[in-house]
C-alpha positions in Angstrom: 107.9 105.1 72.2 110.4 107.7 73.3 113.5 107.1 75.7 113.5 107.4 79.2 114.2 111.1 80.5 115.7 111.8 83.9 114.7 115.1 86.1 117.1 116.6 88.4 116.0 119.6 90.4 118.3 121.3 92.5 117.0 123.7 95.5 118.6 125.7 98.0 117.3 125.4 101.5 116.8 128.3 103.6 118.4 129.1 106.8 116.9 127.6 109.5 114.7 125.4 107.1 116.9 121.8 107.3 115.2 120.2 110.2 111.8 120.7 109.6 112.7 120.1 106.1 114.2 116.6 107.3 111.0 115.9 109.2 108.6 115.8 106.2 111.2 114.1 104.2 111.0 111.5 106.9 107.6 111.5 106.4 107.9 110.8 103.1 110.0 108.3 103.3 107.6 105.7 105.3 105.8 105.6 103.0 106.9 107.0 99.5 104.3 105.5 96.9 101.9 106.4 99.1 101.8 109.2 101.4 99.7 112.6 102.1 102.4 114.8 100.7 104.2 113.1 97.4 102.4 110.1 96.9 104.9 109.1 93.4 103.1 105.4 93.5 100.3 107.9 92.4 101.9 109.1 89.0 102.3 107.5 85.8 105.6 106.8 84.4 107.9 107.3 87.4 110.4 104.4 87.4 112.6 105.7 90.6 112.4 108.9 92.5 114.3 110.2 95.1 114.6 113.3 97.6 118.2 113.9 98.7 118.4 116.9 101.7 122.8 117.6 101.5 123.9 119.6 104.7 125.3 122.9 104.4 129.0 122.9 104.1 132.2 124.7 102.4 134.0 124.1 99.3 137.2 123.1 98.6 138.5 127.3 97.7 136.8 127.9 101.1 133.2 129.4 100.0 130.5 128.1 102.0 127.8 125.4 100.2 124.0 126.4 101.8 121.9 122.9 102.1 120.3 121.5 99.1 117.4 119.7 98.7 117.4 117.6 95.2 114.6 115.4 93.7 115.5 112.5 90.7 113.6 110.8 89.1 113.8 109.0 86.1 110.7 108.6 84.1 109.3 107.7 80.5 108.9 110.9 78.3 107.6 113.6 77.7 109.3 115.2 81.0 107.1 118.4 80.7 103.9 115.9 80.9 105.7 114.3 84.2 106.4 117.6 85.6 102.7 118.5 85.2 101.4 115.6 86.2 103.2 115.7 89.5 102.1 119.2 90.0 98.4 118.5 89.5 98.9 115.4 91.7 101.0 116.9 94.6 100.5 120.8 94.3 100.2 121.3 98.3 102.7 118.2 98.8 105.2 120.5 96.6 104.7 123.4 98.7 105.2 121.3 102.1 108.3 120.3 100.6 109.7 123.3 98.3 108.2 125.6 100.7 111.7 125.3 102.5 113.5 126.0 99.5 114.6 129.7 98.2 112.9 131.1 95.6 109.5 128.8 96.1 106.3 131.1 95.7 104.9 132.5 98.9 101.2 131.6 99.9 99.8 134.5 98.2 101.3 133.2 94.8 101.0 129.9 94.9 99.6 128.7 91.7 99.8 125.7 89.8 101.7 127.7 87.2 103.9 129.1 90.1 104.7 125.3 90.7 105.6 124.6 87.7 107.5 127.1 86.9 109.5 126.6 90.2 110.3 123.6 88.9 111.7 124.2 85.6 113.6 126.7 86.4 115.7 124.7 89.0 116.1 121.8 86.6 119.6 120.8 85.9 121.1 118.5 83.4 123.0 115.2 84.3 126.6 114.9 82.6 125.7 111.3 82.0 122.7 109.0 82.2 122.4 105.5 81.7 119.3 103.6 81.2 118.9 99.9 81.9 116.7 99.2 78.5 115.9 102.6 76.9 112.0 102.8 75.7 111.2 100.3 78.2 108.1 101.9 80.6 107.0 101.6 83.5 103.6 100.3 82.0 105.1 97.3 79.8 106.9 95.8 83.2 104.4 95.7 85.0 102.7 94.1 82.4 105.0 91.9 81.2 104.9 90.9 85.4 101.2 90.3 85.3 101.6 88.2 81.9 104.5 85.8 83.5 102.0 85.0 86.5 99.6 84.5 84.5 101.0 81.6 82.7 103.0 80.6 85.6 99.3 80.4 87.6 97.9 78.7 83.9 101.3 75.7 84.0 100.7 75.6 87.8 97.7 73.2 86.7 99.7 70.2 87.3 99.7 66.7 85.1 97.7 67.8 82.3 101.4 68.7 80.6 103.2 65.3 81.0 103.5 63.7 77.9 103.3 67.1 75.4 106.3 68.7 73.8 107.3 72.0 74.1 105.9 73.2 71.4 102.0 71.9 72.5 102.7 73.5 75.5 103.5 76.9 73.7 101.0 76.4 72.0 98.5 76.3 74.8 99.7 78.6 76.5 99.4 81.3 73.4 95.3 80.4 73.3 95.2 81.3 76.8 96.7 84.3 76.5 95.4 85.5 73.6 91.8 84.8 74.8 92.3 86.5 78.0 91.1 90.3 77.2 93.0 91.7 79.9 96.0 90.0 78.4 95.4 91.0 74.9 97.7 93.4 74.1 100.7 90.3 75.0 100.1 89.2 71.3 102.0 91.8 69.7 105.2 92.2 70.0 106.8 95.4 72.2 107.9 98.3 70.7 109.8 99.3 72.7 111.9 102.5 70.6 109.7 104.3 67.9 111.8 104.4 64.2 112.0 108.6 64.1 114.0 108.1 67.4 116.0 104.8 66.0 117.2 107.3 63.1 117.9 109.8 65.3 120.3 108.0 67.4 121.5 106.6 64.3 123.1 109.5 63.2 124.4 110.7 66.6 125.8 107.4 66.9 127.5 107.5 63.3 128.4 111.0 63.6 130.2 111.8 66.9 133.3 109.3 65.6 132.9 110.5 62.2 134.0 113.9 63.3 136.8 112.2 65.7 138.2 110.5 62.7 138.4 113.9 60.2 139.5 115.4 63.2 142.5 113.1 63.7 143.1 113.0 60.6 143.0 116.3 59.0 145.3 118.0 62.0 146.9 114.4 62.8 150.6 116.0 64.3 148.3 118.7 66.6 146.0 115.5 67.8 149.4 113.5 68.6 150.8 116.7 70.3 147.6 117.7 72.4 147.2 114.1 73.3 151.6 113.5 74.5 150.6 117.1 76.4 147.5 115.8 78.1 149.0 112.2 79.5 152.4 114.1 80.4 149.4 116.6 82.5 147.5 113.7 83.5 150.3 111.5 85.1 151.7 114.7 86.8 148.5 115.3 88.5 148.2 111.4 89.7 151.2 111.8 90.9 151.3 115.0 92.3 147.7 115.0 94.1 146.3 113.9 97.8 145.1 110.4 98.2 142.3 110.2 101.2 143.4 107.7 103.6 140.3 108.5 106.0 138.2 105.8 107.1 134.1 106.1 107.7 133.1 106.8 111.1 130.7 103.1 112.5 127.8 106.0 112.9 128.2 106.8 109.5 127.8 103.5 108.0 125.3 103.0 110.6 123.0 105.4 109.4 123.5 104.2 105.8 122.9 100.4 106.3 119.6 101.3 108.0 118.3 102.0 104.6 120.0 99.1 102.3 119.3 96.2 101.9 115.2 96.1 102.7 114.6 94.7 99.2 115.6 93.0 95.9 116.9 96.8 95.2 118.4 99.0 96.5 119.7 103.3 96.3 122.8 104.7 96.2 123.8 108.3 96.2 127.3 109.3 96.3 128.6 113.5 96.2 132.0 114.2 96.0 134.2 117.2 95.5 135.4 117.7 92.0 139.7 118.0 92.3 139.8 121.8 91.7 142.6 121.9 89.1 141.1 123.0 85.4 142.4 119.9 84.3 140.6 117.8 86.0 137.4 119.6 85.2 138.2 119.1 81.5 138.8 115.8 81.9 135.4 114.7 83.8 133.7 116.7 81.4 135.2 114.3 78.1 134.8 111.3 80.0 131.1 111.8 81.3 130.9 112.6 77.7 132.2 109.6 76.4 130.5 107.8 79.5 126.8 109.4 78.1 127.8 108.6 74.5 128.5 104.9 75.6 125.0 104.4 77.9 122.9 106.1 74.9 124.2 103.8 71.8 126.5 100.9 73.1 124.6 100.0 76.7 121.4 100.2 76.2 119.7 97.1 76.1 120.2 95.4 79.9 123.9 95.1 80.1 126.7 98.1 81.4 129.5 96.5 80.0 128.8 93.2 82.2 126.9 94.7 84.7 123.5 93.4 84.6 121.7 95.0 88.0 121.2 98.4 87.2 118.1 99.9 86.6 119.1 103.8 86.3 122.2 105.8 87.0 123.3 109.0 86.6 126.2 111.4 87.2 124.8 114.8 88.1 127.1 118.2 88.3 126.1 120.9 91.2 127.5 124.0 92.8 128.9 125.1 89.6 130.3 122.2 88.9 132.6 122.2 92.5 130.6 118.8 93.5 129.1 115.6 91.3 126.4 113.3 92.6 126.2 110.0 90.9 123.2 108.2 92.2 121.6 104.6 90.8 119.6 102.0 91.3 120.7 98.5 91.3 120.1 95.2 92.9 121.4 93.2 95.4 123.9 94.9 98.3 126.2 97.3 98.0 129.0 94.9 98.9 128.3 93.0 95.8 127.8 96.4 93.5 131.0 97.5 94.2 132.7 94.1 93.8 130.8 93.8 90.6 132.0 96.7 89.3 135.5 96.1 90.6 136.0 92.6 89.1 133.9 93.8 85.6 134.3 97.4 84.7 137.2 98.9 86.9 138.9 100.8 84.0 135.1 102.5 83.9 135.0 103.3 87.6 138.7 105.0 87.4 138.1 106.6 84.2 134.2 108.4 86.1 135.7 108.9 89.2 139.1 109.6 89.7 138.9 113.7 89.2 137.2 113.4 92.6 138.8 114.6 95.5 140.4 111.4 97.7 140.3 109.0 94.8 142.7 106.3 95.4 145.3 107.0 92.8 145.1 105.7 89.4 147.7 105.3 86.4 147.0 106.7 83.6 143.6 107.0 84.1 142.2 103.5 83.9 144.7 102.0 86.1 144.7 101.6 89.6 142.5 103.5 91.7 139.2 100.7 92.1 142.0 97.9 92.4 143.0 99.2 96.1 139.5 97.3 96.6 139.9 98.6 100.5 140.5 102.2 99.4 137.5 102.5 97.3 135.1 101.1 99.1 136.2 103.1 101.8 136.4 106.7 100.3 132.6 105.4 98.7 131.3 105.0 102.2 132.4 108.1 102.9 131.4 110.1 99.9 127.9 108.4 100.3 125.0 109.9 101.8 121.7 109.0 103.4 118.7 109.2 100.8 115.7 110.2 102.5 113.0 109.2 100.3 113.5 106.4 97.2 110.5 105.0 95.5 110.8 102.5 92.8 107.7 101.3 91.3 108.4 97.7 90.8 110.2 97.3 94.0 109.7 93.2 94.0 111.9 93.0 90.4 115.1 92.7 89.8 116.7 93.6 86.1 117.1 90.2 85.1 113.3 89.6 86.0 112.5 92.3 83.9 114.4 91.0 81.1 113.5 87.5 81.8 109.7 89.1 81.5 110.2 90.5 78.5 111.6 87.7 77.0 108.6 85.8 77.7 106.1 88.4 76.2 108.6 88.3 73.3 108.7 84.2 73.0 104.8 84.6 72.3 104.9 85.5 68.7 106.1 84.2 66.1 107.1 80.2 64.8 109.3 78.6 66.9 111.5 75.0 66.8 111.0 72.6 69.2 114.2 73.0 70.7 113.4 77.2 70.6 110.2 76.5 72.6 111.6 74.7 75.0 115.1 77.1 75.7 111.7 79.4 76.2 109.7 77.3 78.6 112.7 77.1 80.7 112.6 81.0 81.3 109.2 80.7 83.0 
């Protein structure tokens, strides 16, 4: 199997286009796996989708910003079969939607090439993606949720199991299964990332510090220089730069607690100004590098440096890079996302957040900054914004279920100790 691919396409709205625009995202959004416009329950391989509409306003140098409209989604590869799938699946739900966007073919032109086109010429690339298991798809969870029931509904029988061992238990559980057609494909094991994309990642992994370490070594007194030159920079501009001390308004965090917490999981969709000096903009760009490096070859089997409840996240550059969007999907509240993060991976959350405008103000660069708990949480509320329309297409699961899932379809093959069948026994 291939890795996970996230979409991001970016749309200006036209004048005079944001309300009704609003109105069919509302729409949407009653009912997002299954509505008359974009039904994405409808299309295969979407994990999480969202429509974002972002109000017009004006840059920090003073240009105006027209309103957006941008749709993310992260689904399992090929993208270019995703795209066309949702085109043949939602062709006039596109146009009900992208009809408000510039550029987006009038009704005479309207094709289902037109479509797609439209859409892949407004797709735009995310700085840094992170992926909760990569290969992982949307088919093996929900699977691997149909297979746990299944035994859970099988063990549910009552006192036939007292007096067997573990392993008898195991044991009769893998006949069932494996006799069960419709649960067939539970007897071999997952693969989950194909071996032409193992060796590919392979060397990307080997060779990005490979170069580092020539690098550093072959023009060692430049490296030492360029690096005393960029934390002398950096602490001048912590120093030296505006520190928001504005709070969110109660309507504000009105409007977005009306869509949190509904559910197991939940959205989150963040936009901020990028601080305008060049510096800064070199040093987001290294450390969403680094950040993407990190998600792609050291967290990417369930666990973001000890954070455990994120399905998907992203950190997505617009307006020529002026404004970032980072957007996820995790479990639980928001209150205890943050705090996890605070407690786990602050030095992360400084390093990916404080070139935006209003951070609370780090030391050199890790520092700081996320440990004025109040300040962050409050300059987050403020950066965040309403998502109109999320769809998730395992709503009822939680990351650890889905581990815990795949765990199970794992413990089915294969000998196994007593002791090993019954540390397994325990996850159902």
């Amino acid at each position: 199997m291939t890795p996970q691919v996230g979409v991001n396409v970016v749309c200006a709205v036209l004048p005079g286009h944001v309300e009704p625009l609003r109105g069919v995202l509302g729409q949407i959004g009653q009912r997002p796996a299954d509505n008359a416009v974009i039904p994405f329950g409808r299309l295969e391989g979407v994990h999480f989708a969202r429509l974002l509409l972002l109000d017009e306003t004006t840059g920090l140098d003073g240009v105006p910003i027209p309103a957006q409209l941008i749709l993310m989604a992260d689904l399992d590869a090929p993208l270019q079969t995703r795209l066309a799938e949702l085109v043949d699946a939602a062709g006039p739900g596109l146009d009900a939607v992208f009809g408000h966007c510039a550029g987006y073919p009038g009704c005479d032109a309207i094709t289902r090439q037109a479509r797609l086109a439209f859409l892949r010429g407004h797709l735009a690339a995310s700085d840094a993606h992170y992926t909760n298991t990569i290969g992982r798809t949307v088919r093996q969870i929900r699977q691997e949720a149909r297979l746990r029931e299944a035994i859970e509904g099988f063990l549910d029988t009552g006192a036939r199991w007292s007096g067997q061992g573990p392993a008898q238990v195991r044991a009769a559980i893998q006949d069932v299964v494996g006799a069960d057609p419709e649960l067939a494909w539970a007897s071999s094991p997952a693969d989950e990332r194909d071996l032409a994309w193992r060796l590919r990642e392979l060397v990307w992994l080997v060779l990005v510090p490979l170069l580092a370490l020539v690098v550093a070594l072959v023009l060692l007194p430049l490296v030492v220089l360029v690096l005393a030159v960029f934390v002398v920079a950096l602490r001048w501009h912590e120093l030296h730069e505006p520190v928001s001390t504005e709070m969110p308004s109660a309507e504000h965090v009105a409007e977005l607690t009306a869509i949190e917490d509904h559910g197991p999981q939940n959205q989150f969709s963040v936009v901020g100004f990028v601080k305008p000096s060049r510096f800064r903009h070199f040093t987001i760009r290294v450390v969403l590098f680094l950040t993407d490096y990190g998600a792609r070859h050291l967290f990417n089997h369930a666990n973001l440096a000890g954070v455990k409840t994120i399905h998907f996240a992203r950190w997505l550059p617009i307006d020529g890079r002026r404004r970032m969007i980072f957007a996820s999907n995790y479990d639980g509240s928001l209150e205890s996302y943050m705090d996890d993060f605070i407690d786990k991976v602050w030095w992360g959350l400084n390093a990916t957040f404080s070139s935006g405008q209003g951070y609370p103000r780090t030391d050199f660069l890790l520092f700081g900054g996320s440990r004025d708990e109040l300040a962050f949480k409050h300059i987050l509320r403020l950066r965040q914004v309403p998502t109109q329309v999320w769809y998730s297409a395992y709503e009822r699961l939680t990351a650890l279920n889905i581990e815990n899932n795949a765990r199970i379809r794992a413990g089915l093959n294969g000998p196994m100790s007593p002791a090993d069948a019954a540390r397994w026994l325990a996850l159902l």
